[in-house]
N, C-alpha and C positions, 0 to 999 in steps of 0.2 A: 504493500500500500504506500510504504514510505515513497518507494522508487518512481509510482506511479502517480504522485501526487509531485515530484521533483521535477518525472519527465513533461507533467503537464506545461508546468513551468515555463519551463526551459522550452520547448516548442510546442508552446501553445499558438492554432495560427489566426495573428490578428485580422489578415488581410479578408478571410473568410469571415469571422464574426463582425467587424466593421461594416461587409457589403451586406451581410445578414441583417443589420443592425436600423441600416440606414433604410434598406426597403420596408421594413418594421414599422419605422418611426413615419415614413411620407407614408406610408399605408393607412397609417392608424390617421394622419394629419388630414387624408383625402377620406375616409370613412365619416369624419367626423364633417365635414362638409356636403359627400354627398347625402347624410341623413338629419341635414341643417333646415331641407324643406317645408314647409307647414304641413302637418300631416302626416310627418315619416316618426319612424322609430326613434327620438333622438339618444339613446342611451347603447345603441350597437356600439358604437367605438369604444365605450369602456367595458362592454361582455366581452372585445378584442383584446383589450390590453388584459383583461385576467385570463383570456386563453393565450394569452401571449406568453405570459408568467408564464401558466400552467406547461405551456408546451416546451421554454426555457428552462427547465427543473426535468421534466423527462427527457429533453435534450443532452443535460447535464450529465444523467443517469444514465445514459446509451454511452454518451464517451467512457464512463469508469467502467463498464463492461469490455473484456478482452474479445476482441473477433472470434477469438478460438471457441467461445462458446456460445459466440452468435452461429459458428459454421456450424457447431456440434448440435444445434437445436433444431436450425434450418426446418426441416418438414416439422417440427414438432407446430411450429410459429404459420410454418401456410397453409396446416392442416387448422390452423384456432381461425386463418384468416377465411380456407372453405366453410367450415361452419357456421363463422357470424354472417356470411355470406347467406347458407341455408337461413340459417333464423331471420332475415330479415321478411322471406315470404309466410313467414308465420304469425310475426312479431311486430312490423312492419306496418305505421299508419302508409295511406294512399293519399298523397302530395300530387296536386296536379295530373292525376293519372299514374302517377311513378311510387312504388315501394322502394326506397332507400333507407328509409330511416327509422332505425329502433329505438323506440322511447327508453330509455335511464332516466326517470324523476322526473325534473325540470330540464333535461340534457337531452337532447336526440344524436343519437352514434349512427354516423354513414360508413359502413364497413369495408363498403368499396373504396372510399378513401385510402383506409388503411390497408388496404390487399396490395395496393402499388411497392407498399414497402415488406410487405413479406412475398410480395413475388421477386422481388430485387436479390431477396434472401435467400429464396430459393432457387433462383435462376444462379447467383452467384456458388451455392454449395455444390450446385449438379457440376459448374465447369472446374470450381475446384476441383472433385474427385475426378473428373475427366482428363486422363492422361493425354487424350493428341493434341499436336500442338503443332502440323502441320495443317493446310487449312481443309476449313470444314463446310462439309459437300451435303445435298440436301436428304441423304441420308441420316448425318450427325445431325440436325433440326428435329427429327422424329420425337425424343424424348422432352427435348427446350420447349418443345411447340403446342404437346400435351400437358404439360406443365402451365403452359399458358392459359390454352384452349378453357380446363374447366372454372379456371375464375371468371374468365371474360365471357363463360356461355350465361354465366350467371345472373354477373353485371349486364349485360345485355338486355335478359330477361327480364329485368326489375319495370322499364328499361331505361338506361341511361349510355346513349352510345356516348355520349361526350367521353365516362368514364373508357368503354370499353376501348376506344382510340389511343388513350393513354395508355391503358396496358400494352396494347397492342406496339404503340411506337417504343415503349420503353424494350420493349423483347428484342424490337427491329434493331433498333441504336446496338444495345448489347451484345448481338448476336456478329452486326456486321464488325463492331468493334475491336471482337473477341475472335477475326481471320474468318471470316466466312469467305469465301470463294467466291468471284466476281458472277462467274456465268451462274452460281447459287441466286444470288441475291437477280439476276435477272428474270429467274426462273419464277422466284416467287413474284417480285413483281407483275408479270405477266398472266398467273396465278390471280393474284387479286383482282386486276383490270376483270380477267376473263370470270372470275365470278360476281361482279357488281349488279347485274340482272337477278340473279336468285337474289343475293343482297336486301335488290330494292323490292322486291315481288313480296320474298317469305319474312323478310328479316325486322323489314324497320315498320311502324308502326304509322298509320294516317297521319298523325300530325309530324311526322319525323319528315315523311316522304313531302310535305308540305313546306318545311322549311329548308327543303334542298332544289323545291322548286320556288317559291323566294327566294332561296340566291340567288337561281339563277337566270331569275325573268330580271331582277335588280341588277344584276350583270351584264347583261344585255339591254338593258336600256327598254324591255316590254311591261317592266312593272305597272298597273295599273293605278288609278288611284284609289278605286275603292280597296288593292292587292295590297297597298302600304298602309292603309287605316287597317287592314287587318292582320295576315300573318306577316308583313313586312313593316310591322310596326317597330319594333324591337332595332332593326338591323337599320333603319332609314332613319331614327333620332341619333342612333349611334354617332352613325356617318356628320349628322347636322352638328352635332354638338363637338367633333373633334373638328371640324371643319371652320365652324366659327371661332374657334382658339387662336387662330390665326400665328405669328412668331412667338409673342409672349404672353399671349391668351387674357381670359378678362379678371383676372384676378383670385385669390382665393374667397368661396362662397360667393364667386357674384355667376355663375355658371347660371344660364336663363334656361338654357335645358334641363336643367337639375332642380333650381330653385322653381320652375313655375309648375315642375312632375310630369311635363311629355318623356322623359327618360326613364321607362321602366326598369326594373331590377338593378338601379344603379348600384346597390352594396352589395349584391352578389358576383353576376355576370357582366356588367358595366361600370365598374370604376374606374377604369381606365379612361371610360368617352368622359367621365368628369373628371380625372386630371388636365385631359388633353385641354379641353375646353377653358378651366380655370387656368393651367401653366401653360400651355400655347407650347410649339413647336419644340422650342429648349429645355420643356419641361418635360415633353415627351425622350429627349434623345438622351437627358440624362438618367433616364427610369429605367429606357433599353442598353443604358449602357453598364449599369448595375447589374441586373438582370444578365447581359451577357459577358462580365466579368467574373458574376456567381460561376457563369457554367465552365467558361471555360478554363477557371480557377479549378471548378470542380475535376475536370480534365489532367490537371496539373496534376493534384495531388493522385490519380488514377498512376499515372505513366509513373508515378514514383515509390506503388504501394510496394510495401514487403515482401505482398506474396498475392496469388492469384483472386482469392477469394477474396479480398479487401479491395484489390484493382475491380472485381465486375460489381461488388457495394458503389465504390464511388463512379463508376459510369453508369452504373442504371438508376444513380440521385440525380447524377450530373443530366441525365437523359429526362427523367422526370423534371426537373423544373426547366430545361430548355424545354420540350414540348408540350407543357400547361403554359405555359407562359406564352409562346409562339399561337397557340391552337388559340386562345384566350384572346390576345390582341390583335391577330387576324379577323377572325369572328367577328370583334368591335368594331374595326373597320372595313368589313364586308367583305374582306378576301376569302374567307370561309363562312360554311352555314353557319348557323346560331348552335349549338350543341350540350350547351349547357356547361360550361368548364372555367373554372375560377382561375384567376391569377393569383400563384404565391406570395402568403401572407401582405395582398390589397384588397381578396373578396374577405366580406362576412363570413367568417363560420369555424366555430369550433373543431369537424373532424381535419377539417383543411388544412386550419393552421396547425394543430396536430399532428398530423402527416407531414407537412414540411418540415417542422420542426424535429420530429426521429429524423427525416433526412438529412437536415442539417446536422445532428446530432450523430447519424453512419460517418458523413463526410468529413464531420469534426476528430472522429476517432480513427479513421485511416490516417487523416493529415497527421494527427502527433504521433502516429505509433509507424510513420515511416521512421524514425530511427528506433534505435533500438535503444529500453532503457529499462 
């Protein structure tokens, strides 16, 4: 304990908890503004900062744990993560059409949030134990891919594709990262193009398939008007509100989009269009520049872990907040459907900020346990 409380020390890495720190802090700053409207919730930014705490204390707790018995647990942790998974269609109020979430008290637990980090776990313990290490052909996927398959048939189910995209990219990121073989990754590719038909037919749900035909009539320019008061409502205040931000936008709390409520779900899936619009242009490049400092920091400390299974922890966190964060702010500004996918620690919500925070919390614990001590 002495040692590991020395090594903390000694290379604890700031550069990681600073950029942690800072998107924390304008998160909570921009919560508190887009729920500053007459009529909105005004007490979200401070349920943030105690799941902020909350999640800074279990983050804490993940670094003083040795990898060696995060690898040793691995299926023990993504078998707890299949199960809360099961309990949610038992357990589970129906939100908007969607079962994700199980009541705890006064607390709702979205398990799918946390499946991202024990699939990280479990993706990383399988390539541990996996000896090749020459590159891997889409035979070696078989086992990585079933591993995948049954949380995200799950997550699906509920349904919440936004989640199920995340798993999905976090497998993709990890797998190609970890030598997968080029004409592999062509193959799947090719693979999902050629299944998007059964996809759209079996898989997504009327209102899913609606907000992909809203993109896409808004991306071409055939959106209708009655088409934007209704399912392209969401996606068309977005666009208005980052737009009128202009270089340095209109100021903190003076966001007309947000202050007069044409911006639905701004604390959730829209806090981003109220930064843009209050901080303008500058305010946006320096959010994305945190944000991709996170990741590719997160990358850093990857290529420098000790040993394998701590290298595929920090690339499938580093994977997870590059791809919620991309999938999130594209969305916003209409380059993708609307999907339902928060931005790390800027939306609302307890299992979110949660889940990033154990991540923050893997990442934190490979970065100090690259040396040895």
């Amino acid at each position: 304990m002495a040692n590991l409380s020395k090594g903390l020390r000694a290379h604890f890495d700031w550069p990681l908890f600073v950029t942690v720190a800072a998107i924390a802090v304008v998160g909570v700053t921009n919560l508190y503004s887009a729920t500053s409207a007459p009529g909105a919730r005004a007490d979200m930014y401070i349920q943030q900062i105690y799941w902020l705490t909350l999640g800074s204390a279990v983050a804490a707790l993940v670094v003083a744990i040795d990898t060696r018995h995060l690898e040793r647990h691995g299926w023990t942790l993504y078998g707890i993560g299949i199960v809360l998974l099961l309990l949610v269609f038992l357990l589970a109020r129906t939100i908007r059409g969607s079962q994700r979430w199980i009541p705890i008290g006064a607390f709702s637990l979205q398990p799918s949030e946390l499946m991202k980090i024990f699939l990280i776990i479990a993706l990383a313990k399988y390539l541990h134990n996996d000896p090749k290490t020459e590159g891997r052909t889409l035979k070696d996927l078989i086992i990585p891919a079933a591993i995948l398959a049954l949380p995200m048939a799950l997550v699906l189910k509920q349904p919440d594709l936004g989640t199920g995209m995340i798993l999905a990219s976090i497998f993709g990121t990890i797998m190609v990262l970890t030598n997968l073989k080029l004409r592999s990754l062509f193959t799947l590719a090719a693979a999902f193009i050629a299944s998007a038909p059964l996809t759209w037919t079996y898989l997504l749900k009327d209102y899913q398939q609606e907000r992909f035909t809203s993109f896409w009539q808004q991306l071409t320019g055939e959106a209708s008007k009655a088409h934007i008061l209704d399912a392209g409502w969401h996606a068309h205040q977005s666009q208005v509100a980052i737009g009128s931000g202009g270089l340095f936008g209109k100021g903190f709390m003076q966001g007309t989009q947000n202050q007069h409520r044409f911006l639905p779900d701004q604390h959730s899936d829209f806090p981003f269009a109220v930064w843009a619009e209050e901080q303008g242009f500058l305010g946006v490049v320096l959010l994305l520049g945190l944000y991709l400092f996170l990741v590719v920091w997160g990358l850093k400390v990857a290529s420098q872990a000790k040993d394998r299974f701590s290298a595929v922890l920090a690339v499938g966190v580093s994977a997870m907040f590059f791809w919620q964060s991309t999938i999130n702010i594209a969305m916003v500004m209409g380059v993708l459907p609307v999907v339902g996918v928060t931005l790390p620690l800027f939306s609302y919500g307890g299992s979110s900020v949660l889940t990033v925070m154990l991540g923050v919390g893997l990442l934190m614990n490979v970065s100090v346990r690259r040396f040895s001590f």
